[in-house]
Structures are given as C-alpha cells and as structure tokens.
SEZA-878635 format. One record per residue (C-alpha): x, y, z; residue number from 1. Coordinates in Angstrom, 3 decimals. Example, Ala and Ser with C-alpha at 12.3 -4.5 7.8 and 13.67 -1.06 7.14 Angstrom:
<rs>
<r><u>12.300</u><v>-4.500</v><w>7.800</w><num>1</num></r>
<r><u>13.670</u><v>-1.060</v><w>7.140</w><num>2</num></r>
</rs>
This chain:
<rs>
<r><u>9.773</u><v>1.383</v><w>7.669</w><num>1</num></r>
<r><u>11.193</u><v>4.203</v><w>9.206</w><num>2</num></r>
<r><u>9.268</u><v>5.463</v><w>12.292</w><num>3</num></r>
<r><u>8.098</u><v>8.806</v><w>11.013</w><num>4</num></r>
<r><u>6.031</u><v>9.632</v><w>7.769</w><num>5</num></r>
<r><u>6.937</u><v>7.696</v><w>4.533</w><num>6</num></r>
<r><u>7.091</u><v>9.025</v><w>1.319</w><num>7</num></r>
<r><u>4.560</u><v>7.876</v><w>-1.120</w><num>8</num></r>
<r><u>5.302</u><v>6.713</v><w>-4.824</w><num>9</num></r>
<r><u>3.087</u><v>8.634</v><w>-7.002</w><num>10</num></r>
<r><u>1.866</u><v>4.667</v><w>-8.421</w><num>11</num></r>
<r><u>0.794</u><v>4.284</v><w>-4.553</w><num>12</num></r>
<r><u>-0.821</u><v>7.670</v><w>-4.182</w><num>13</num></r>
<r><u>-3.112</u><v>6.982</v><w>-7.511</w><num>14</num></r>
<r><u>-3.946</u><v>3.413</v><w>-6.148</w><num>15</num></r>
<r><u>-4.915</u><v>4.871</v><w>-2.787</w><num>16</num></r>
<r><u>-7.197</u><v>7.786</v><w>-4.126</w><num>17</num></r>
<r><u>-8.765</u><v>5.157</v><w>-6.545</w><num>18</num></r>
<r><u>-9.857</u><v>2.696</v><w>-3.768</w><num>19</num></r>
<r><u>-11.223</u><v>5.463</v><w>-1.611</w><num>20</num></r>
<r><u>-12.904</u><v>6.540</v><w>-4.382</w><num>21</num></r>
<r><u>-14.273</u><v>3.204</v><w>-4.531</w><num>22</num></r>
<r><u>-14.745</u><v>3.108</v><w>-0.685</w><num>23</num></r>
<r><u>-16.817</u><v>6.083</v><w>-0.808</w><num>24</num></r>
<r><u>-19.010</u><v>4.830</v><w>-3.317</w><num>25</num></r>
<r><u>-19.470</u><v>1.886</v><w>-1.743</w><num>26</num></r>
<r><u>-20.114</u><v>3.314</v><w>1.503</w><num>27</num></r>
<r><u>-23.005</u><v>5.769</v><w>-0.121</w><num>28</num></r>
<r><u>-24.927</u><v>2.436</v><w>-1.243</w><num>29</num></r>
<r><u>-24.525</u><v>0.831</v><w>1.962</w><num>30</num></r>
<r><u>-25.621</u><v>4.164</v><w>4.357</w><num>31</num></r>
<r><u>-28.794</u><v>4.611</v><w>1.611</w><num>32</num></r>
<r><u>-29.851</u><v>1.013</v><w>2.639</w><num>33</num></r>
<r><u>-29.829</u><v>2.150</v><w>6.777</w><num>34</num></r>
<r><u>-31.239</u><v>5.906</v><w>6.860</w><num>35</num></r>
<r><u>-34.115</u><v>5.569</v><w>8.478</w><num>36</num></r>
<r><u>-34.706</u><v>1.773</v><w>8.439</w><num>37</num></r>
<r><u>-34.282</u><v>1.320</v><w>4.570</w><num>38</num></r>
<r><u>-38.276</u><v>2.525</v><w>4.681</w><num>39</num></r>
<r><u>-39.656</u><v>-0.339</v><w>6.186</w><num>40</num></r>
<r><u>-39.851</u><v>-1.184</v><w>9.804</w><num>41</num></r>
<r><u>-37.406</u><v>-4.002</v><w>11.170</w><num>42</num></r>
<r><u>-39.458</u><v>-7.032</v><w>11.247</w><num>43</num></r>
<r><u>-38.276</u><v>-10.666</v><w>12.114</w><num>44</num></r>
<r><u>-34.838</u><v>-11.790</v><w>13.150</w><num>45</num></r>
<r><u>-33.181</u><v>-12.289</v><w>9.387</w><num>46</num></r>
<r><u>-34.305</u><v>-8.719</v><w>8.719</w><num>47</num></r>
<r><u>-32.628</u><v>-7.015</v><w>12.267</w><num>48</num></r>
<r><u>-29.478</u><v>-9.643</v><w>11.192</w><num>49</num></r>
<r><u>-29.209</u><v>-7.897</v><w>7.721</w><num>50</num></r>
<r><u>-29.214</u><v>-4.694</v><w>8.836</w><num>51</num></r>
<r><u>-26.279</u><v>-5.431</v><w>12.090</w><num>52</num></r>
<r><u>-24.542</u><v>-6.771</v><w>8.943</w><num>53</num></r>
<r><u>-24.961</u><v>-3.886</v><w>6.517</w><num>54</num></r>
<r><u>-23.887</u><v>-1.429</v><w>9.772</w><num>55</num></r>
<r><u>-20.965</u><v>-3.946</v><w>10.598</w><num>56</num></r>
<r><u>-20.168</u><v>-3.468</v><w>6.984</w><num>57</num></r>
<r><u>-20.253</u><v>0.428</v><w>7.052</w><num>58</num></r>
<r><u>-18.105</u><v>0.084</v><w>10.175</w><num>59</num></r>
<r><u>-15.204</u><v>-2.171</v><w>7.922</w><num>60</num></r>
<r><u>-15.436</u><v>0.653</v><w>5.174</w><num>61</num></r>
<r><u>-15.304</u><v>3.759</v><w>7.526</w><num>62</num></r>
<r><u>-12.200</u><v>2.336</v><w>9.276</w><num>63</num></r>
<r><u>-10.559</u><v>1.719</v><w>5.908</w><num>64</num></r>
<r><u>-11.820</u><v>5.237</v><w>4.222</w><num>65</num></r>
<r><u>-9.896</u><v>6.715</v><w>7.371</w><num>66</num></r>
<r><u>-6.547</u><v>4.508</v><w>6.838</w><num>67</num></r>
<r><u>-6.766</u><v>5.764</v><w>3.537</w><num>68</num></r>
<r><u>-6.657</u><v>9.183</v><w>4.160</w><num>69</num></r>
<r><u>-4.261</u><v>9.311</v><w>7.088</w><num>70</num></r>
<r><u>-1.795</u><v>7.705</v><w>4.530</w><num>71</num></r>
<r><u>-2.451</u><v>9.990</v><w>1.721</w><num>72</num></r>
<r><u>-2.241</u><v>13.001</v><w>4.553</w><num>73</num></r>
<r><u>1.015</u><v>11.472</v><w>5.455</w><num>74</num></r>
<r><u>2.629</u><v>10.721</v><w>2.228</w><num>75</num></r>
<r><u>2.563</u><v>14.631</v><w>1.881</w><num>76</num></r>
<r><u>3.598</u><v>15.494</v><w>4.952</w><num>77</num></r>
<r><u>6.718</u><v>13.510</v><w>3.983</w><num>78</num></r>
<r><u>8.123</u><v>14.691</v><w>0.803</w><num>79</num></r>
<r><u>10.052</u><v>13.583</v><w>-1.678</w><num>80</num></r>
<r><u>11.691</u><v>10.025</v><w>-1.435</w><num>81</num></r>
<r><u>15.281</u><v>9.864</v><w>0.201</w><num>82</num></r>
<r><u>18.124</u><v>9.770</v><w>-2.352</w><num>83</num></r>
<r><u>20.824</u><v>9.229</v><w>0.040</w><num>84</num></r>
<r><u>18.936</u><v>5.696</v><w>1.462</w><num>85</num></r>
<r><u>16.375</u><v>3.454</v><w>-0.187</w><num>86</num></r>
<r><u>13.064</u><v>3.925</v><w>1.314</w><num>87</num></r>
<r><u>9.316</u><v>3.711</v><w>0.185</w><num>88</num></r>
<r><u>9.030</u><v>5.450</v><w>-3.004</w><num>89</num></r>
<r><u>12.644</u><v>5.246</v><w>-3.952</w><num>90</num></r>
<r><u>13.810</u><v>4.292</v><w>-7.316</w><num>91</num></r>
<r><u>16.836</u><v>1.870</v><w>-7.374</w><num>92</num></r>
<r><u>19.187</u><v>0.454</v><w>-9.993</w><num>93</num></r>
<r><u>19.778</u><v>-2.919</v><w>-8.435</w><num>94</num></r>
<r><u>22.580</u><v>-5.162</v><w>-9.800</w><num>95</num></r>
<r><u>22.148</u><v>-9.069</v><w>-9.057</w><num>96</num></r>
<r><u>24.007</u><v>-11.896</v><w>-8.600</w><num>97</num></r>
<r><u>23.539</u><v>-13.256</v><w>-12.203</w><num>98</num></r>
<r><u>25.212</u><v>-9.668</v><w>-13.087</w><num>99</num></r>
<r><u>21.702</u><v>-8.720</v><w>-14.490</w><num>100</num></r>
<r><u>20.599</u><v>-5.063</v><w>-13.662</w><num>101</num></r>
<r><u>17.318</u><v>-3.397</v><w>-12.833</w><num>102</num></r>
<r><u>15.877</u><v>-0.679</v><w>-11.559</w><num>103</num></r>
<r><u>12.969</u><v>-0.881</v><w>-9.251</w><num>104</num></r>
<r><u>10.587</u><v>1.460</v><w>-7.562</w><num>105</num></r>
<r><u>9.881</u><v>0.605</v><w>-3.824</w><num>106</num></r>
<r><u>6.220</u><v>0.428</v><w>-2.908</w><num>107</num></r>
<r><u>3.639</u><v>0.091</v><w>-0.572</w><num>108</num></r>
<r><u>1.199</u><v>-1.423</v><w>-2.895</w><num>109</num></r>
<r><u>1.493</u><v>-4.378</v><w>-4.991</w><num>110</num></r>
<r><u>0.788</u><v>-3.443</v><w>-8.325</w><num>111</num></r>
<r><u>0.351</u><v>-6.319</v><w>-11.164</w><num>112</num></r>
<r><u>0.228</u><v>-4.157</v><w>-14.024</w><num>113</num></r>
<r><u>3.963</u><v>-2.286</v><w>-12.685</w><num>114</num></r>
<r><u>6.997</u><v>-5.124</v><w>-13.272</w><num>115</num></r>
<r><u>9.469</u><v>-2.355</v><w>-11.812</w><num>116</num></r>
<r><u>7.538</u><v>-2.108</v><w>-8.480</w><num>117</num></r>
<r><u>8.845</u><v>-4.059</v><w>-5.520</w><num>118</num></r>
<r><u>6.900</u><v>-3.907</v><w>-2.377</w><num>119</num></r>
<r><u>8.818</u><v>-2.515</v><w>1.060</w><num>120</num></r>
<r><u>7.437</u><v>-6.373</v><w>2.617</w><num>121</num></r>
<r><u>8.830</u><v>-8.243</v><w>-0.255</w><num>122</num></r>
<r><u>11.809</u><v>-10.141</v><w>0.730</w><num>123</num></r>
<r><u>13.798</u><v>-8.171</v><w>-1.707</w><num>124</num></r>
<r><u>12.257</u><v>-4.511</v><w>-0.309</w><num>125</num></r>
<r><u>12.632</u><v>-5.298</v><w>3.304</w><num>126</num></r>
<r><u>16.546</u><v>-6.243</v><w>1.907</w><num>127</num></r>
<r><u>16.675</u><v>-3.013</v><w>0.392</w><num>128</num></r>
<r><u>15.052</u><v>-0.180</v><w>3.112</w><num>129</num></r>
<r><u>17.808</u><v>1.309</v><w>4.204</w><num>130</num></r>
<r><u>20.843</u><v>0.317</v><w>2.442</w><num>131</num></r>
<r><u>22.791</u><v>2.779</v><w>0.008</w><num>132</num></r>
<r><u>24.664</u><v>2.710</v><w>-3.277</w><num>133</num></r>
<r><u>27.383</u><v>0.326</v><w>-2.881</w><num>134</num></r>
<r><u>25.464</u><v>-1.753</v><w>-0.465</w><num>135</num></r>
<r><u>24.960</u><v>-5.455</v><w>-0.672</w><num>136</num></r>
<r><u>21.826</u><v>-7.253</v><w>0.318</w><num>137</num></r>
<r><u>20.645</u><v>-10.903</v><w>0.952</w><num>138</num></r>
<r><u>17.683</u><v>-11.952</v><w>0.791</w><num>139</num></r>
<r><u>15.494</u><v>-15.198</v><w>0.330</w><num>140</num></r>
<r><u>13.907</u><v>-16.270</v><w>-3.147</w><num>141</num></r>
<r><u>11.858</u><v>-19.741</v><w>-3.780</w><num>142</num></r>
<r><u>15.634</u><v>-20.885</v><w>-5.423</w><num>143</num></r>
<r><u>17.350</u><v>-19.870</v><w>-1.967</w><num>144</num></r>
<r><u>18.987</u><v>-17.171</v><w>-0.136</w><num>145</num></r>
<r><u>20.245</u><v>-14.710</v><w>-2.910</w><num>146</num></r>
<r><u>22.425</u><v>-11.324</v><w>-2.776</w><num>147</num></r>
<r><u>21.917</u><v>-8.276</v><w>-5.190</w><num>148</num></r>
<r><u>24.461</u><v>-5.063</v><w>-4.799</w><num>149</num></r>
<r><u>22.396</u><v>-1.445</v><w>-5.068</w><num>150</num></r>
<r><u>24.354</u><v>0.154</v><w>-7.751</w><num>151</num></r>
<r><u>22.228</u><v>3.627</v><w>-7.455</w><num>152</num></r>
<r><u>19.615</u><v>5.600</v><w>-5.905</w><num>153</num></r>
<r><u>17.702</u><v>8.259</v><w>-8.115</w><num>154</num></r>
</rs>
C-alpha cells in the first residue's frame, strides 16, 4: 500500500464494523466467564488452565477489537479513494487480454458474496496499486503470467 492512511471501500468499512460488532460480543461472554473467578474459586489444575485460556482468549480478541478500530479511524482520516491512481477502494474498468472488460473495486477484504471486489494482495490488486488509465499490468494466474490494460479510474 501506500505508506500513509488508505482509503476504505464502503464494502470494507461495513465488513469491519460487523466483525467488531461480533468481537465485542464475543468479548462480553468471555470477560462474564473471568469477573471475579466465574463465582467459584479456582480449584485443580484443568480449572486454573481454563481460565489462562479464556484470558489468553480475551487477549486475541482485544488485540483484534483494537486493529479494527485503528483501521476504521484511519479509513476516515483518509478520504475518498484516489482517481488519478488505483489504490484501496478504487473502482477500475480493467480491459484484459482476451479483450474482455470489467470493472473492479479494490479491497482490503475478501468478500465472497462481491464478484467485482479484488483484494489489494491478489495477484491482480498488487498489479494494479498504483498504475493509471492507460497502464498495463502483468500479473500471474493458475493459466500463467497474464497482462490486463486499466482502461479507467472512477
């Protein structure tokens, strides 16, 4: 990427406020299970060993709840998308070497349910950060090392 803050697709922003959502929620049923001992005293080994793991796990979910929101915080910080170079959360007409064209929306996050989203660590993204209208890419495919020409930005 670029160094400084990246844009964020508004398909990426929605998937990052619905996993923290989900972090959160997750991370409220976890913390209720470790106030104050769960209600019981710590007793043999297994029990002390369940609760290291349910902290360890509260540990792995505060870490990501923090990602989260430092990339949310940052996606605003940086605007709008680029027009004048394709970066994250830019929206390209992409013409390729069968002379098919297609117009894709780079991406942080994969998005199975989104066919026009490319992700910016696909080999076709990473080919594309960057690069402007007129532009032609390479890039490898499971057929080979391909080339597609980026017919617009918008």
């Amino acid at each position: 990427m670029t160094g400084g803050p990246e844009p964020l697709s508004a398909v990426a922003r929605e998937a990052l406020q619905r996993e923290l959502a989900d972090l959160r929620t997750e991370r409220e049923a976890v913390a209720v299970t470790l106030r104050g001992g769960g209600g019981d005293e710590v007793g043999d080994r297994a029990d002390q060993a369940d609760e290291l793991q349910r902290a360890d796990e509260l540990d792995r979910l505060d870490t990501r709840i923090t990602e989260i929101e430092g990339r949310l915080k940052e996606g605003a910080v940086a605007g709008a998308p680029s027009t004048d170079a394709v970066g994250v959360g830019s929206s390209v007409t992409v013409r390729f070497a069968d002379g098919t064209e297609s117009t894709v929306q780079i991406g942080e996050l994969a998005n199975a349910l989104d066919a026009t989203l490319v992700t910016a660590d696909s080999p076709l993204g990473r080919a594309l950060l960057g690069h402007r209208a007129g532009d032609t890419v390479t890039y490898d495919t499971p057929e080979g090392r391909t080339t597609a020409v980026v017919v617009s930005l918008g």
